[in-house]
N, C-alpha and C positions, 0 to 999 in steps of 0.2 A: 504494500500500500504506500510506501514512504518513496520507493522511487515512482509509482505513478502520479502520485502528487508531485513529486517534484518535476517530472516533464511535462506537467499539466502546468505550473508554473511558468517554465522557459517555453511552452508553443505560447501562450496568452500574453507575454511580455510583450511582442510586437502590435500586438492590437492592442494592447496599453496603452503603449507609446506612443500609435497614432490616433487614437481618441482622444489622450492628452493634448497631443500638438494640435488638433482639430478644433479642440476646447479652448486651447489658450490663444489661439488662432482668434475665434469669435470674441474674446474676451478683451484681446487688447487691439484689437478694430474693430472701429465705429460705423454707423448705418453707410450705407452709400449715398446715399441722401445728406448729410449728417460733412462727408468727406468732400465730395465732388459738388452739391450743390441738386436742387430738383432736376434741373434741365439737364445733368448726365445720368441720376440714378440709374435708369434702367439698362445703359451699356456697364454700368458698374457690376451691376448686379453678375453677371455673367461672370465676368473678369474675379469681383469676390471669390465665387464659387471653384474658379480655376487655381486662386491662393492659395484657398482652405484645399482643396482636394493636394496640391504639391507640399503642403502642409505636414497634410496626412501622410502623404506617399512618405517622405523626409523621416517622418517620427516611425512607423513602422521599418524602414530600412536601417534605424538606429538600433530598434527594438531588437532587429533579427540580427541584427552585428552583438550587440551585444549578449542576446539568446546563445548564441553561437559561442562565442569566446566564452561564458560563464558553464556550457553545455561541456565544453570539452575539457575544460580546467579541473569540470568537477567528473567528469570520466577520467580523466589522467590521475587526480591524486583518490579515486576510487579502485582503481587498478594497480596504484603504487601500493595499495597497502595490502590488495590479493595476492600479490604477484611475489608474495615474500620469500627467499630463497629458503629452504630448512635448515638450511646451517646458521641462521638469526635464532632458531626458536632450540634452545637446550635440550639438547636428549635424554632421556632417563633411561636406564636400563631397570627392565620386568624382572621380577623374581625368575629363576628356573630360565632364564635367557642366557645361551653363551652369549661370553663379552670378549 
């Protein structure tokens, strides 16, 4: 359960990240109206929607860079510690065993 949570975490980071930049996108731009004045709103509008969408695009291609580099960092030191050679781990010798 604990590793499918956790790549349930790293696929969803990239949609995060572009619902955030989406969000913070409309947040810190004003109406078109607002920016341009009435008599351009309506070419704004379009144009808006072309910022926010490369916005988004931006913030998920972050996401998945980042997905990525945090995905493999934590296979590489999940497999450093499988990968243990037996001569790290003390042997004991069994009752009734030649030594």
């Amino acid at each position: 359960m604990k590793i499918f949570i956790r790549n349930l975490v790293l696929c969803a980071l990239p949609l995060l990240f572009a619902m955030g930049a989406g969000y913070g996108f409309t947040r810190i731009q004003g109406s078109c109206g607002a920016m341009v004045g009435a008599l351009f709103a309506a070419k704004c509008a379009g144009r808006q929607r072309q910022y926010q969408a490369r916005f988004q695009l931006a913030g998920a291609g972050f996401g998945m860079v980042l997905a990525a580099t945090l995905g493999t960092w934590l296979e590489h030191r999940r497999r450093r510690v499988v990968e243990r050679t037996p001569s790290d781990v003390p042997r004991t010798t069994l009752e009734g065993e030649p030594s």
